[in-house]
Structures are given as C-alpha cells and as structure tokens.
TIKENU-461043 format. One record per atom (N, C-alpha, C): x, y, z. Coordinates in steps of 0.02 Angstrom, whole numbers, padded with zeros to 5 digits, always signed. Layout:
REM TIKENU-461043
XYZ ...
This chain:
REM TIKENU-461043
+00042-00060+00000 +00000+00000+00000 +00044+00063+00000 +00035+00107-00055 +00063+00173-00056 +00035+00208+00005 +00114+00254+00046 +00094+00313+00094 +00108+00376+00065 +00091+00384-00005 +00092+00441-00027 +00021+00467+00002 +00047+00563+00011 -00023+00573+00024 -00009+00656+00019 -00070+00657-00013 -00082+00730-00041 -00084+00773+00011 -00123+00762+00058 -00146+00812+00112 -00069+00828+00143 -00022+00762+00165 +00050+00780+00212 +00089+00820+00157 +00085+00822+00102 +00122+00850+00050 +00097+00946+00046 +00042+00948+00036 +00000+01014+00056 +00014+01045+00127 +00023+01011+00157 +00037+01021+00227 +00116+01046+00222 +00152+01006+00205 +00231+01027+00209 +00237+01086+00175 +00214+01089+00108 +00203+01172+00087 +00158+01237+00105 +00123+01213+00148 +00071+01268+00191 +00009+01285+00147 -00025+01230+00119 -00075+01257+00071 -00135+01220+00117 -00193+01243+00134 -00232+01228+00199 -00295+01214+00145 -00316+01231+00084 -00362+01218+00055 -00352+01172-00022 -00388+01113-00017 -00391+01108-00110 -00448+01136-00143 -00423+01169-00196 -00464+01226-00251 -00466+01165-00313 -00515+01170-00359 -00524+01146-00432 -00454+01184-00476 -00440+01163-00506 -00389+01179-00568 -00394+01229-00588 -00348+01285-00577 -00348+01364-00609 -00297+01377-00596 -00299+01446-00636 -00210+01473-00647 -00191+01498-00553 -00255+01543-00525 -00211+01554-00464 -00228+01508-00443 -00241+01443-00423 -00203+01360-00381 -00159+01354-00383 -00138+01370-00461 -00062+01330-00471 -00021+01392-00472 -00031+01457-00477 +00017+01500-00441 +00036+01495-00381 -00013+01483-00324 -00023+01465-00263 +00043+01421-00254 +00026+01345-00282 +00051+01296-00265 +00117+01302-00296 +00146+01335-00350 +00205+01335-00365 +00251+01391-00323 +00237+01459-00289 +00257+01489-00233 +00277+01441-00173 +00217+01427-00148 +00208+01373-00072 +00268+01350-00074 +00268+01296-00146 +00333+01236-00156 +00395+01287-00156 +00397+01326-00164 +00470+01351-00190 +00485+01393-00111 +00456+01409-00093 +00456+01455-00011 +00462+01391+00048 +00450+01332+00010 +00454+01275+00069 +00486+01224+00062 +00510+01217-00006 +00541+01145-00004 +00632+01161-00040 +00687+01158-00032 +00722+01194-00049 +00762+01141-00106 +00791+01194-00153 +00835+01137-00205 +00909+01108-00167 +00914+01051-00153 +00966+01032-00151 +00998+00965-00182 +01071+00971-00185 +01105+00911-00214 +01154+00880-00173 +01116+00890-00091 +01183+00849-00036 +01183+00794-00030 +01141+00735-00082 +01173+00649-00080 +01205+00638-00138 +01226+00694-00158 +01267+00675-00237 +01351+00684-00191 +01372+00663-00205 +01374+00614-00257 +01402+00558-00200 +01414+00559-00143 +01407+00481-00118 +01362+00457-00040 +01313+00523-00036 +01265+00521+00023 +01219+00442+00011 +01184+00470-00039 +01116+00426-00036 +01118+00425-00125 +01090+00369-00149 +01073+00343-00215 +01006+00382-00227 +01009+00447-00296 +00943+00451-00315 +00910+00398-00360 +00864+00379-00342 +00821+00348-00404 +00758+00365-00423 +00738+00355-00466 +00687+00398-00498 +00598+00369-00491 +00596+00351-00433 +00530+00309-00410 +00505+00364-00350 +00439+00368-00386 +00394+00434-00339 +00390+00413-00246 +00382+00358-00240 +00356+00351-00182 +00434+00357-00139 +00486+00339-00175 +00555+00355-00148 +00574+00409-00128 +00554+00458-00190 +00572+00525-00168 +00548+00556-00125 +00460+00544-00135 +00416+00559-00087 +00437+00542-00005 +00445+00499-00004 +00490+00469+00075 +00560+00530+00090 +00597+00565+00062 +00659+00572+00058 +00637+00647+00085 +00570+00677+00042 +00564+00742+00058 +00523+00765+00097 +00452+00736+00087 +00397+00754+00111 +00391+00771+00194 +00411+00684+00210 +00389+00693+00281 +00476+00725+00340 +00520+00731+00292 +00574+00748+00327 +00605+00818+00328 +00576+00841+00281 +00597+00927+00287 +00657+00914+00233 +00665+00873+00180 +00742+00877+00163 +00709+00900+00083 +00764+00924+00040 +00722+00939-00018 +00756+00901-00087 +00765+00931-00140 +00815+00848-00178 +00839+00898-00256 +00836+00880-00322 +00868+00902-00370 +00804+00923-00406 +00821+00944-00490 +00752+00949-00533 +00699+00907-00548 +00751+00831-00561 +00718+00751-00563 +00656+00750-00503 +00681+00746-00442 +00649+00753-00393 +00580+00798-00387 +00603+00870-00359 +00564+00915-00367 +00515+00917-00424 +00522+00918-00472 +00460+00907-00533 +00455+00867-00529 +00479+00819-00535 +00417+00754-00540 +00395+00731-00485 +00402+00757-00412 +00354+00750-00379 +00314+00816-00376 +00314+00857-00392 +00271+00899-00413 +00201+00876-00466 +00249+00864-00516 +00213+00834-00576 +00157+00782-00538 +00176+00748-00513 +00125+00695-00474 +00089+00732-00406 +00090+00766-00383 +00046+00821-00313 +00005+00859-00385 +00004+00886-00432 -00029+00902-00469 -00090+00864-00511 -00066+00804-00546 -00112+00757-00567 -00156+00731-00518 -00135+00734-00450 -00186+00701-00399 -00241+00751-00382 -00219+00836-00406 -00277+00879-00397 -00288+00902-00437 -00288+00859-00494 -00330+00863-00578 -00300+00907-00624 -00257+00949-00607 -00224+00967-00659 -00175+00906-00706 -00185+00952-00781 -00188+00887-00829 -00110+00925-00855 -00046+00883-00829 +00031+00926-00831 +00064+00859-00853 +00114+00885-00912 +00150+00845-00942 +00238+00864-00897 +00298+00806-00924 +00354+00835-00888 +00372+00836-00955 +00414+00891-00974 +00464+00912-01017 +00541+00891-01019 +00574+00878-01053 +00636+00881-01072 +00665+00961-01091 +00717+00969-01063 +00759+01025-01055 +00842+01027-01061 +00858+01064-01073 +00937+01058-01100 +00973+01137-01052 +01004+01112-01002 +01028+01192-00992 +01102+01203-01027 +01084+01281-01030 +01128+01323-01057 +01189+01333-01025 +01262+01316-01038 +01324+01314-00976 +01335+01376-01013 +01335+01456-00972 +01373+01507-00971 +01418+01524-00998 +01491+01468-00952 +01537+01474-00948 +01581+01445-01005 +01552+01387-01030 +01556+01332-01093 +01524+01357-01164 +01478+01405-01152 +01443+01437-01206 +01402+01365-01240 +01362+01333-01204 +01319+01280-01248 +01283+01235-01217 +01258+01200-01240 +01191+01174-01204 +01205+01103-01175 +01173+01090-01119 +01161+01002-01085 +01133+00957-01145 +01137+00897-01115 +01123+00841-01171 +01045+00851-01160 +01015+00819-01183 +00937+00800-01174 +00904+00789-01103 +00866+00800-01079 +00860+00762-01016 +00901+00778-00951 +00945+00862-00970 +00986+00876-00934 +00935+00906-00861 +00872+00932-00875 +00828+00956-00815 +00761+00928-00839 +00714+00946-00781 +00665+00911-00806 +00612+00970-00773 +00558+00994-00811 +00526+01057-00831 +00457+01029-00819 +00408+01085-00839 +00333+01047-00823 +00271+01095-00860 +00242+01080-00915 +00194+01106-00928 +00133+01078-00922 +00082+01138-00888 +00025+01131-00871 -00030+01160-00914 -00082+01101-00942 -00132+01148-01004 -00196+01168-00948 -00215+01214-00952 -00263+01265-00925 -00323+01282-00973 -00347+01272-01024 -00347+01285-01071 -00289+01339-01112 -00255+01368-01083 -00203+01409-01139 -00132+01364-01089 -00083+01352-01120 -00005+01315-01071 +00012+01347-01045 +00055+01317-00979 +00087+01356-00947 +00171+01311-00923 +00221+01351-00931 +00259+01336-00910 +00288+01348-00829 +00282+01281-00799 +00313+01285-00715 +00366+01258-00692 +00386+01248-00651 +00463+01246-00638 +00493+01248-00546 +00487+01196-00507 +00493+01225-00431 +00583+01159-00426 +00610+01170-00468 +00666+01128-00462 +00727+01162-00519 +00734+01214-00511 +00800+01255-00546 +00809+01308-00516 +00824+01284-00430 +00856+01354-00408 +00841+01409-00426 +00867+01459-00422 +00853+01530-00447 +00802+01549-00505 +00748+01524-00513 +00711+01550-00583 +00652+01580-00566 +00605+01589-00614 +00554+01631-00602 +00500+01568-00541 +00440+01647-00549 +00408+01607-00456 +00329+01588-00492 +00301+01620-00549 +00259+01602-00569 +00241+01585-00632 +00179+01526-00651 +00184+01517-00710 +00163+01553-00777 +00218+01520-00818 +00226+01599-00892 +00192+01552-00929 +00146+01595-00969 +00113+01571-01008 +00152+01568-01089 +00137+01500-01138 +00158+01474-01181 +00117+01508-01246 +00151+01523-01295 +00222+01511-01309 +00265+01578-01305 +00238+01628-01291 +00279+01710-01276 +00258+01712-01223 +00263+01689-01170 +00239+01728-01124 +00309+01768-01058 +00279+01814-01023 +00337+01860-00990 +00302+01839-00899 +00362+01843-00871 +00346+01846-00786 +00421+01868-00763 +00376+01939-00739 +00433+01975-00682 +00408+01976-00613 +00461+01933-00584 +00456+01924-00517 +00520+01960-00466 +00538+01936-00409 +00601+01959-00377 +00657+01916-00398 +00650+01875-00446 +00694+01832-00452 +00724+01868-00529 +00670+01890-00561 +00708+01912-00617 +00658+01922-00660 +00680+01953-00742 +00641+01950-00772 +00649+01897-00834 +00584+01850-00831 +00579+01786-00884 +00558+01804-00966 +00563+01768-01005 +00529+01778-01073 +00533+01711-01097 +00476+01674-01108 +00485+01628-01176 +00492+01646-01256 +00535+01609-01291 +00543+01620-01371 +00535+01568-01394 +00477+01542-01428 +00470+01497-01471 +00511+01494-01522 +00543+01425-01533 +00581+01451-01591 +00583+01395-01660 +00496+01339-01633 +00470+01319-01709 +00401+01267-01658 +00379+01231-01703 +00335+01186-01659 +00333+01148-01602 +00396+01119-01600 +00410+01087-01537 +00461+01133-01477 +00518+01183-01495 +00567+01190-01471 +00552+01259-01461 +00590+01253-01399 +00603+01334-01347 +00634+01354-01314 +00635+01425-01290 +00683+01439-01259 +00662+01485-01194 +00694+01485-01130 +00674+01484-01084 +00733+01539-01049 +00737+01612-01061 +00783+01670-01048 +00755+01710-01006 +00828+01737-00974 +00815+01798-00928 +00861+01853-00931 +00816+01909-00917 +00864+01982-00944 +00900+02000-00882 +00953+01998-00922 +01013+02014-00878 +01088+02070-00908 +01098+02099-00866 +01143+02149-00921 +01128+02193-00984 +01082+02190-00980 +01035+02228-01033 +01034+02165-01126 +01017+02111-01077 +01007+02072-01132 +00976+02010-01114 +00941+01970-01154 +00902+01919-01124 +00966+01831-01147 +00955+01837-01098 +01027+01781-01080 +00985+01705-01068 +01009+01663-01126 +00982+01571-01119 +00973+01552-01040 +00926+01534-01013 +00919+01476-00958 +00916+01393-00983 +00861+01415-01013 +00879+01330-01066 +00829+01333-01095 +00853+01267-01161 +00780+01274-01227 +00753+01197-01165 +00705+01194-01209 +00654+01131-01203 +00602+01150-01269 +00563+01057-01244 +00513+01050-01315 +00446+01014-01270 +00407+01048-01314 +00331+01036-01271 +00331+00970-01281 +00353+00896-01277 +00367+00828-01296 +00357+00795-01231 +00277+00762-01220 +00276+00744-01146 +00318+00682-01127 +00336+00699-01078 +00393+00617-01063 +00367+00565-00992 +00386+00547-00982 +00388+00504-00903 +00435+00488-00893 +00417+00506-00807 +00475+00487-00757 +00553+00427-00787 +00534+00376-00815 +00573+00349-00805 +00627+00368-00883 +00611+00385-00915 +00629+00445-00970 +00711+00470-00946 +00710+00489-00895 +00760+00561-00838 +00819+00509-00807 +00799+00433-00817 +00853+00411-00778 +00928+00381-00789 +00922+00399-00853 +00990+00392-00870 +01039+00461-00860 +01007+00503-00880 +01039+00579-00880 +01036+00580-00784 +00997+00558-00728 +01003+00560-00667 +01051+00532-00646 +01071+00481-00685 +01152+00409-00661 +01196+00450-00671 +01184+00492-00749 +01251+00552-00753 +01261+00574-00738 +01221+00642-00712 +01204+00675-00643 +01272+00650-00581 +01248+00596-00577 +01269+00573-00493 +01352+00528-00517 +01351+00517-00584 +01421+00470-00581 +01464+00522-00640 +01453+00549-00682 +01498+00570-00705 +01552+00638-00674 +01611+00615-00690 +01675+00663-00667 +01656+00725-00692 +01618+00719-00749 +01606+00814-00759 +01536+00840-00759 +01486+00794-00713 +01456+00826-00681 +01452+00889-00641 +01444+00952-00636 +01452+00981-00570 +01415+00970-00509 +01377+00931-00510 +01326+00904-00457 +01386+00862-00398 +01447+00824-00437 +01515+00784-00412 +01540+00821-00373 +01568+00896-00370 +01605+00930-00350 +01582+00991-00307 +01527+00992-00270 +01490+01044-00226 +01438+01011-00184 +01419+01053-00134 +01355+01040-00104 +01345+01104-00126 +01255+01107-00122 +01222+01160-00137 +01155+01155-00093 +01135+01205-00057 +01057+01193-00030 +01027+01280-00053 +00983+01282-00075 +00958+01347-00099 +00867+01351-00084 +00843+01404-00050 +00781+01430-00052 +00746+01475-00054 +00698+01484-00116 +00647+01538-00115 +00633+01563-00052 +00639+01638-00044 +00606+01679+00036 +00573+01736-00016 +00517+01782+00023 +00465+01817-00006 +00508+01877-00019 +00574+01877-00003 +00610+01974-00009 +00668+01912-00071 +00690+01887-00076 +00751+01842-00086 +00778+01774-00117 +00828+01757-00077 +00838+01688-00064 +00892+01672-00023 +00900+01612+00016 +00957+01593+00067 +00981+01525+00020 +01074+01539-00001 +01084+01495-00033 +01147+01463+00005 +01154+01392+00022 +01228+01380+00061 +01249+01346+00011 +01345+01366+00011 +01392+01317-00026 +01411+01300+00009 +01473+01244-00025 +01533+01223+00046 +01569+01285+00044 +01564+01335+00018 +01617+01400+00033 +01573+01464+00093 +01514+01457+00071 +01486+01508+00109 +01397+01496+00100 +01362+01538+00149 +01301+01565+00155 +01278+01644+00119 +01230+01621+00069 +01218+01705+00027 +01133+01698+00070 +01139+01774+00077 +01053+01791+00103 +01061+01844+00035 +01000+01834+00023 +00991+01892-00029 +00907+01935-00014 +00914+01998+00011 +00852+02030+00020 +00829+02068-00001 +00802+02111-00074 +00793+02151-00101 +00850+02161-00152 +00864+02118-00172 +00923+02120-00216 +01009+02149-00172 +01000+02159-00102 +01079+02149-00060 +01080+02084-00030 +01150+02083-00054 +01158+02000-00021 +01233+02016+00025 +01196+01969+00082 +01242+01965+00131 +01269+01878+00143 +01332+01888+00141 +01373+01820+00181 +01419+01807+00221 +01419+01737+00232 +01443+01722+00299 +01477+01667+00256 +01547+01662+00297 +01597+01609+00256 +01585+01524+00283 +01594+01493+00256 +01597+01421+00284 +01658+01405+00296 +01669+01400+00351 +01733+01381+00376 +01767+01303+00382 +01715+01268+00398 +01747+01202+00421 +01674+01151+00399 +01666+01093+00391 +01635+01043+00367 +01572+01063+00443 +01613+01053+00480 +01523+01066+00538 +01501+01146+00546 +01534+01173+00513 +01498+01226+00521 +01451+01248+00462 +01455+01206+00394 +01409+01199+00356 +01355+01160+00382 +01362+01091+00405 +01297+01058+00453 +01277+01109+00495 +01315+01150+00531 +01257+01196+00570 +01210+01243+00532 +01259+01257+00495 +01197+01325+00433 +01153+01294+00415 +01170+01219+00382 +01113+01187+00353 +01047+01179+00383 +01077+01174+00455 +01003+01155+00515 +00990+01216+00540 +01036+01276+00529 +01005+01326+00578 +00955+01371+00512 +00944+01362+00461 +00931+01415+00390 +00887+01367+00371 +00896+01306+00358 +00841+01252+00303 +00805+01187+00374 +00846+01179+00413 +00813+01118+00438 +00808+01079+00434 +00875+01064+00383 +00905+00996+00381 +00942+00970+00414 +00957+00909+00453 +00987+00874+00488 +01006+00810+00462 +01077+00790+00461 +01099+00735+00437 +01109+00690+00512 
C-alpha cells in the first residue's frame, strides 16, 4: 500500500485548502513549493542513491523537511498536481552552460507544462528561476527573481531566458514533448556518476524567501534581500551542518 499522500504533501508546503484547477491554484502551489521545499544536491554524489521512483522521493522529502534536485522536485510535483486534476505533462530540457557557451544533453533538467486551457510553463526545481507560471508560447513573468521571457523558436522547441545585463541571456531550450519519469534516468546516473558533472564537486542547498533567497555552498552562506546580499563564510565541514540546520532544517 502506497503512503503517498496529498494532504501531508500540502501540509509541508502550507497550502490549507484544495481549489479545482486554475491558474491562481497553481500559482499558489508553485510559490508554497518554492518558499518551502528547498533545491538541493547533498546525496550527490556519495550520500544517498537518487532513483527515480515517486514514492522514494516522496519518503526522502515530504515527511522529513529535506528537499532533492530537478528530477525530484518536478516530478514529484508533476505527481501532487495530477492528484488535484491538473492535466501537466514533464518536459525535457537542456541547460545552457554560461561558462562553456552551450547546451546540456537532453534530459539535462526536467521542466513541467500545465494545459489550463491556454499552457503554462512551471518549474519548482532550478534554483534561482522565475516564481510564477509563464504562459506558452511568448509569455513574460517579472518576479524578484528576475525578469523571464519565452521564445518559441518552431513547433516543438524553446527557449526559456532571462534579462540580464541589458540582454536576455539562455536559461535553457526545451520541447513541449511529454515524457515520463522513467525517461530522466539515465541523464540522473550522469548527474550522480559522471567526473564532469558539477553536481560531483559541490554541495548546494538553496531557497525561495518572499524578499530573496538563502543559498549555502561548501564556501559560504548568501542571504539575498531586495536584491543585497549578505554572507557568511563556511569555515569548516560542521559549520556547514550547522547552517544547514540553523537556515533550512536539515539534519543529517
């Protein structure tokens, strides 16, 4: 018998009512998630084995306060959604490396569109991105996080940017191409085993706050409040376990 359960899941994100299927529900519910459940990648790469089975993840986050990667986060999203009738596909996504100038393989994140009668693109598992959902296929959302734009750029394929520097800068394409879960798990093994992963070489815990966000590395703690960000250095291996429990509420 599955102990998945909608209500402890609503509960961990602070949503006290279920509403019928509409755009503000799922604005609602995509805030809640992002103000409550935080992105992190601290069992990569030799904590804990991700695998890509809902009721697993569900165990890992729900009832423990701990939060997990994009795999994770959307697609248990993706599934807290279908159970309250919204009709949401998961996407394939490719992010954009900056620094490399070029894109992830296939399957590098995993994205989520929701049909409303008009689409919407959502997202509570890529760190730093927008807070509410943009409507398909131009659609714009300025939030505190930044300002978004979709660019269609033919029937299936898109692109998913934010203005920055006085220019709208790649986050990543994707293609409206519905997939399933088990779709994500090869690019998830990569994730967690390959040497040039960056998921291999950091901890990261990061969370949406209503002025911000509080993000810890192994180097330091960023608060960010109105666009000033303040930090605090990480000094030693337990003094990141303390930030972690004293800021997110995680406990190893």
């Amino acid at each position: 018998m599955s102990n998945l359960s909608v209500e402890k899941y609503l509960g961990r994100i602070g949503i006290v009512k279920i509403e019928e299927p509409s755009l503000e529900f799922l604005s609602r519910l995509q805030l809640a998630h992002l103000y409550s459940i935080p992105f992190e990648d601290l069992d990569i790469p030799d904590r804990a084995r991700v695998i890509l089975d809902i009721e697993r993840i569900y165990n890992k986050i729900i009832p423990t306060g701990r939060g997990g990667f994009c795999y994770e986060l959307n697609g248990l999203f993706h599934w807290l959604l279908t159970q309250l009738g919204f009709n949401v596909d998961m996407l394939s996504a490719r992010v954009y490396n900056h620094q490399k100038q070029e894109l992830g393989p296939e399957f590098d994140h995993m994205t989520l569109l929701v049909h409303l009668g008009k689409d919407y693109l959502i997202d509570v598992g890529f760190g730093d991105s927008f807070r509410i959902p943009i409507e398909m296929p131009h659609g714009l959302c300025n939030d505190i996080s930044g300002h978004y734009k979709i660019f269609q750029i033919d029937q299936t394929n898109y692109q998913l940017k934010r203005y920055e520097e006085e220019e709208w800068k790649l986050q990543y394409s994707f293609t409206n191409i519905s997939r399933k879960l088990s779709d994500y798990s090869e690019m998830c093994d990569f994730q967690q085993d390959s040497p040039t992963s960056h998921f291999r070489t950091r901890m990261k815990c990061t969370l949406a706050t209503p002025k911000g966000r509080i993000t810890l590395s192994d180097t330091s703690l960023t608060i960010t409040e109105n666009g000033q960000k303040s930090k605090i250095e990480v000094t030693t291996g337990n003094n990141f376990y303390n930030l972690l429990y004293n800021y997110f509420g995680i406990k190893f």
